[in-house]
C-alpha positions in Angstrom: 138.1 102.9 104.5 137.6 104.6 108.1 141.3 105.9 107.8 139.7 108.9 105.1 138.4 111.6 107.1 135.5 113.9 106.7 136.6 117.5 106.8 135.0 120.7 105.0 137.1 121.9 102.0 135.0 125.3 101.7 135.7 126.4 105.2 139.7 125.1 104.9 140.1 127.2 102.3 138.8 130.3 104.1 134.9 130.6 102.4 133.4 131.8 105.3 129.0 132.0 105.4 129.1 135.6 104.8 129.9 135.4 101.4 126.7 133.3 100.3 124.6 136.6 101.5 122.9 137.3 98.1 123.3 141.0 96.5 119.4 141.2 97.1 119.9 140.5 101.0 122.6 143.3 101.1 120.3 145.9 98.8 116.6 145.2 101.2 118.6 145.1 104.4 121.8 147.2 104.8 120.5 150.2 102.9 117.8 152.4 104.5 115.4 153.7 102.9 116.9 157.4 103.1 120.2 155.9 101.0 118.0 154.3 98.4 115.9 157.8 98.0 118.9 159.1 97.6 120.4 156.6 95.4 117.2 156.3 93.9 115.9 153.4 91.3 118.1 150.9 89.8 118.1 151.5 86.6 120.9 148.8 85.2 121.6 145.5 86.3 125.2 144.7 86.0 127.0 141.3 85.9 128.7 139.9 88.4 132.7 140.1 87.3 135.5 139.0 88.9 138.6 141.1 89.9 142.0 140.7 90.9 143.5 144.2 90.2 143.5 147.0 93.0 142.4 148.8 90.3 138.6 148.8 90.5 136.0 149.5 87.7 136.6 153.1 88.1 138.3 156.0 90.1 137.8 155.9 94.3 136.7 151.8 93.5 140.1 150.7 94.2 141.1 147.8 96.6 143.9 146.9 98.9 146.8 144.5 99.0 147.8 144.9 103.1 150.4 142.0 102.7 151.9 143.4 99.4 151.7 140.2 97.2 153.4 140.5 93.8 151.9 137.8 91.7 152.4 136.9 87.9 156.6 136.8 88.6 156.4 139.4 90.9 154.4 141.9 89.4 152.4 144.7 91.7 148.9 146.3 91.3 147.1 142.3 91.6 145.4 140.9 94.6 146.0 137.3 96.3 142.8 136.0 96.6 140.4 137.3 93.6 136.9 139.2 94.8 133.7 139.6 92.6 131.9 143.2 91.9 129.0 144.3 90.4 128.3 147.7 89.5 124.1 148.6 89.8 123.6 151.9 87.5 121.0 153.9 89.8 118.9 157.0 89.0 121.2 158.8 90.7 124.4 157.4 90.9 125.2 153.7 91.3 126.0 150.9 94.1 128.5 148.9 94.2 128.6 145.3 96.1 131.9 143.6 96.6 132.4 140.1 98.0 135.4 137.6 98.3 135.7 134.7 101.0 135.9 136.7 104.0 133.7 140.1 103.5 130.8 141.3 102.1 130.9 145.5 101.1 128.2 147.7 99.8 129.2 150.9 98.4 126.7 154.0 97.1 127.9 156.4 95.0 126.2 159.6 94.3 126.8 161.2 91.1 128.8 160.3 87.7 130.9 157.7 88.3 131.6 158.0 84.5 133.0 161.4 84.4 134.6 160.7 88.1 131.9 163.2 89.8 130.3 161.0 92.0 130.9 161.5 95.8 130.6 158.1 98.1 127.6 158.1 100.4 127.4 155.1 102.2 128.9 151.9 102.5 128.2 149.2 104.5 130.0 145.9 105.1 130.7 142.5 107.2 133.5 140.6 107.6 134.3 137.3 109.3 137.0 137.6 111.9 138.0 134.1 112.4 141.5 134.7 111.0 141.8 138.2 112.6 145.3 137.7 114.4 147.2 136.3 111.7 148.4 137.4 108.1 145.4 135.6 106.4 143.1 138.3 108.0 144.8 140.8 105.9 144.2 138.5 102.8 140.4 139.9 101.9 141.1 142.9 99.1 138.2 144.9 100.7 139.9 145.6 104.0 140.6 149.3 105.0 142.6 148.5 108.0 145.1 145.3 108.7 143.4 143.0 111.6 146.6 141.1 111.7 148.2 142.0 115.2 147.9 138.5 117.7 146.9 140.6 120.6 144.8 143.6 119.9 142.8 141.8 117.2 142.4 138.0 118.2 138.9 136.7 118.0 136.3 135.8 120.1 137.4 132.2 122.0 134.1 130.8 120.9 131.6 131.0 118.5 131.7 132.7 115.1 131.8 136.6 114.7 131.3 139.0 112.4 132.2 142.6 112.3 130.8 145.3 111.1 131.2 148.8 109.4 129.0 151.1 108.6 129.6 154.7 106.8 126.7 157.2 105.2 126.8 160.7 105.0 124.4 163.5 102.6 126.1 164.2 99.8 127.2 167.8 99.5 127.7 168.2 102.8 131.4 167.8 103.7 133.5 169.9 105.7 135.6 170.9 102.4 133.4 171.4 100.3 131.4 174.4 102.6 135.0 175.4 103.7 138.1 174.5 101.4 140.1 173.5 104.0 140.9 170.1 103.7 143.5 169.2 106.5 140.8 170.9 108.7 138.6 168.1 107.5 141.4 165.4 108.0 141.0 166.5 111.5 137.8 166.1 111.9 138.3 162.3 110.2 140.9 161.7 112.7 142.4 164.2 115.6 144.5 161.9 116.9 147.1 161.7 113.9 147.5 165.5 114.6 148.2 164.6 118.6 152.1 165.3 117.6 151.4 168.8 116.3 149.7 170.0 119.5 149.0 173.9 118.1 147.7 172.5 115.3 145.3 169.9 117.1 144.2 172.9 119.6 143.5 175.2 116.8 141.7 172.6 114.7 139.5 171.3 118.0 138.5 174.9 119.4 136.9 175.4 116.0 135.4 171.6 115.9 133.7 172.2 119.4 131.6 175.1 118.0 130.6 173.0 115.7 128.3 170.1 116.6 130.1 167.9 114.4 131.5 165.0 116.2 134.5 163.5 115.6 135.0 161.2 112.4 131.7 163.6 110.9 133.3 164.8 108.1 129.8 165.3 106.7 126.2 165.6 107.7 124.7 161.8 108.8 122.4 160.6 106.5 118.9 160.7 109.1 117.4 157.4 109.2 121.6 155.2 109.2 122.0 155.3 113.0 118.2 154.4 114.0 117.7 151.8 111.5 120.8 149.6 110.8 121.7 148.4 113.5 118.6 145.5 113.9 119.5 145.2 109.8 123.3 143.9 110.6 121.6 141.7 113.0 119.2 140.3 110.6 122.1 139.5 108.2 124.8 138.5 110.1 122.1 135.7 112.1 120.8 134.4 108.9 124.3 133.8 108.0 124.7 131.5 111.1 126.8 133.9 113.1 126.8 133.7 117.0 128.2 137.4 117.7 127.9 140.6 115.8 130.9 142.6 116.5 132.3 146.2 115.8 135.1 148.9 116.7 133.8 152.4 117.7 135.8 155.0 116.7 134.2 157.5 119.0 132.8 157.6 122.4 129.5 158.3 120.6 129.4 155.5 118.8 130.3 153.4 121.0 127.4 154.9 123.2 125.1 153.8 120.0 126.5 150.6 120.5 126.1 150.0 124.3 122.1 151.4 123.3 122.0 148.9 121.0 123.0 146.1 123.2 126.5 145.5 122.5 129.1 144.8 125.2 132.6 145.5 126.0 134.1 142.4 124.9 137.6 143.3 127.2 137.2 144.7 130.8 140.3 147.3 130.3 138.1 149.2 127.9 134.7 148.5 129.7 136.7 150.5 132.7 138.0 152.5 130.5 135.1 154.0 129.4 133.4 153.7 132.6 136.3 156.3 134.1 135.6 158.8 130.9 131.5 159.0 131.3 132.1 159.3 134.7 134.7 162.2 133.8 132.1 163.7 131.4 129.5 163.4 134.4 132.1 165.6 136.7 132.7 168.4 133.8 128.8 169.0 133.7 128.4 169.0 137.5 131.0 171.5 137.6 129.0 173.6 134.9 130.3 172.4 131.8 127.6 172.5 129.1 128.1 169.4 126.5 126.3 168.5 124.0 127.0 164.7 122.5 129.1 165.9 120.1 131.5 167.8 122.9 131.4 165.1 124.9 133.1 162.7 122.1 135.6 165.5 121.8 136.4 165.8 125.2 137.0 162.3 125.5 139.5 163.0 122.2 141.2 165.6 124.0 142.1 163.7 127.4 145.1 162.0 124.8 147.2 165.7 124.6 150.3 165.8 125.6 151.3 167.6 128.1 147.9 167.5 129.9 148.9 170.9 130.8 148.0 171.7 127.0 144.0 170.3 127.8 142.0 173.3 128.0 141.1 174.3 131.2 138.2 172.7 132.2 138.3 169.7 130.6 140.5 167.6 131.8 139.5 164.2 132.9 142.3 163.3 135.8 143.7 160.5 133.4 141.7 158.4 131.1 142.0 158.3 127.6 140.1 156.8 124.4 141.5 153.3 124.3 141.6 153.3 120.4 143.3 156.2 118.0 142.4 154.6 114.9 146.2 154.8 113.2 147.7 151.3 115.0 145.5 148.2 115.3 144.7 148.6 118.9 141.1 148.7 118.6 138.8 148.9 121.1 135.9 145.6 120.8 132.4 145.2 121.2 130.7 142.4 120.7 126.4 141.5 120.7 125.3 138.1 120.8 123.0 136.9 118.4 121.6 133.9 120.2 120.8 131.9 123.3 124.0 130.2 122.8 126.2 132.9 122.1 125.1 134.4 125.7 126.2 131.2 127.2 129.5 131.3 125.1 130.7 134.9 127.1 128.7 136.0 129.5 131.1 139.4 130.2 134.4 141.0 129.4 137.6 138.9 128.9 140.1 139.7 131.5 143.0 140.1 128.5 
C-alpha cells in the first residue's frame, strides 16, 4: 500500500486559492466605497452560471481565447477551460464578478447594460501567476494580456504570488466623450504604440502635457481607488494564503504608488532603471523645469522617441527609458510580501 502516493488533485489541475474568494469578499473589499455610491444598491441577485463562450452575457462582457482553441470539432467563439459569472442588477448599473481556476475579476458597469448604454467604471481583479511562463498561463478566459513569454513573465522562485489589476474611472468623463477625438484618447491609453509615427506622438503629447492627465487616464480617477485599495488587495490576496502580492505599472506614477505602498522592484535592471529616470526628472527641475506628477510620467514616456533629437528640448533624460511599453510582454515587476516568510523568501531584486 505505501507504493500509492498522496498528491493534491485540485492544485494539479490548476484550481489555485484565489478562486475560493467568495463574491461577498470581492463586493466588501475590492470596491470602495466611492464605486459602490456610484454603483449604488444591489438591487437583483443573480445566479451564478457557467460560461464557455467569449461571448459574455452582454455587449463589452466578452472574454478571451489567447491560445486560440477550437473546441466541439474545431469550432471558434468557445473557451478551454469554462469560467462562472454572475451578473448583480444595481441601482445604477450592475457588477459583474467573473471567476475560473486561476483569476478572480470584478467588473462595474454604469448604466443600461440592457440597451448597451452602460459605460465600465471599475474593475478589479487577481490572478495567480504560478503558470505565468508557459501556455497554461494564457489558459484563464479573463486575461487581457498573454503572460506566456519564459523570460519576461516567469514567476517568483518561491512562494506563491498573485497579481493584481486595478481600473476605475467617473463615468462621463473620458477624453472622447468631452472631445470626439478618439485616436487622441488611444494616445492617452497608450503613447507608446504611436512611437512609430513620431509627428503624431509629438502632436498628441504637446496637447497631453497641458493637460494634467497622466498617461493611461483616459478618464477622471474615481477619488477614493488609489488611497484605499491597495491595503484591500492585501487583505484578499493574504487570506487566500498568498506569500507576495504582485503587479505591473504601466506608468512611472503608478509604479511610484507602488513603491509608497511598499512594493519592491522584483528585478534590479528595472530597480536601476527607474532609479536613472527619477534621478533624470530630479535634473529637469533643477534646471527649471516645472513638473507636475502627471508631466513627470510623461517625460519618462517621452525618453522612448526616436531619434532623441525629436525629444523636446528640455526634456531629455541622457538615456533611460520606461522599461515596459505595454504592447509586448516585457513587463516591468513588482512584487510586496505579505508575510514574515515571504521577506525571508527574496529579500531584494533578482539579478535576471
Amino acid at each position: 500500500m505505501s507504493k500509492f502516493k498522496k498528491f493534491d488533485v485540485g492544485e494539479m489541475l490548476g484550481l489555485t486559492p484565489i478562486a475560493r474568494v467568495s463574491d461577498l469578499q470581492i463586493y466588501s473589499t475590492l470596491l470602495t466605497p466611492n464605486v459602490r455610491s456610484l454603483l449604488g444598491d444591489i438591487v437583483s441577485y443573480g445566479l451564478p452560471t457557467l460560461m464557455e463562450t467569449e461571448k459574455g452575457l452582454f455587449p463589452g462582457d466578452e472574454v478571451s481565447n489567447l491560445n486560440d482553441h477550437r473546441l466541439y470539432g474545431g469550432q471558434p467563439g468557445f473557451v478551454r477551460f469554462p469560467y462562472v459569472s454572475t451578473l448583480y442588477r444595481t441601482a445604477y448599473g450592475a457588477l459583474v464578478i467573473k471567476r475560473d481556476a486561476m483569476k478572480i475579476k470584478a467588473m462595474g458597469w454604469f448604466g443600461d447594460i440592457d440597451r448597451g448604454n452602460a459605460e465600465l467604471i471599475y474593475k478589479a481583479a487577481l490572478r495567480d501567476r504560478r503558470f505565468d511562463g508557459t501556455r497554461r498561463a494564457n489558459e484563464t478566459a479573463l486575461l487581457d494580456f498573454p503572460f506566456d513569454d519564459p523570460v519576461f513573465n516567469r514567476p517568483l522562485p518561491a512562494g506563491k504570488g498573485t497579481e493584481l489589476s486595478i481600473y476605475g474611472f467617473l463615468p462621463g468623463s473620458r477624453l472622447s466623450d468631452a472631445l470626439g477625438e478618439k485616436e487622441y484618447e488611444d494616445f492617452v491609453a497608450n503613447p507608446f504604440a504611436f512611437l512609430d509615427r513620431p509627428e503624431l506622438f509629438l502632436s498628441y503629447f504637446r496637447r497631453a502635457w497641458k493637460s494634467r492627465r497622466a498617461p493611461g487616464q483616459v478618464a477622471a480617477p474615481i477619488p477614493d481607488v488609489s488611497r484605499l485599495v491597495g491595503p484591500c488587495f492585501e487583505k484578499v490576496a493574504r487570506g487566500a494564503g498568498y506569500d507576495f502580492l504582485e503587479n505591473c505599472p504601466s506608468h512611472y506614477h503608478v509604479a511610484m504608488w507602488g513603491l509608497s505602498m511598499g512594493y519592491r522592484f522584483t528585478y534590479q535592471k528595472d530597480a536601476q532603471a527607474i532609479l536613472a529616470l527619477a534621478a533624470g526628472i530630479v535634473r529637469l527641475k533643477e534646471s527649471g523645469v516645472r513638473l507636475n506628477r502627471a508631466q513627470e510620467s510623461w517625460a519618462c514616456v517621452v525618453q522612448s522617441l526616436r531619434p532623441v533629437e525629436l525629444i523636446p528640448e528640455g526634456l531629455y533624460m541622457g538615456g533611460p527609458t520606461w522599461p515596459q511599453n505595454n504592447i509586448d510582454q516585457k513587463n516591468l515587476w513588482m512584487n510586496k510580501p505579505l508575510n514574515k516568510r515571504a521577506a525571508e523568501l527574496l529579500t531584494g531584486p533578482l539579478c535576471a
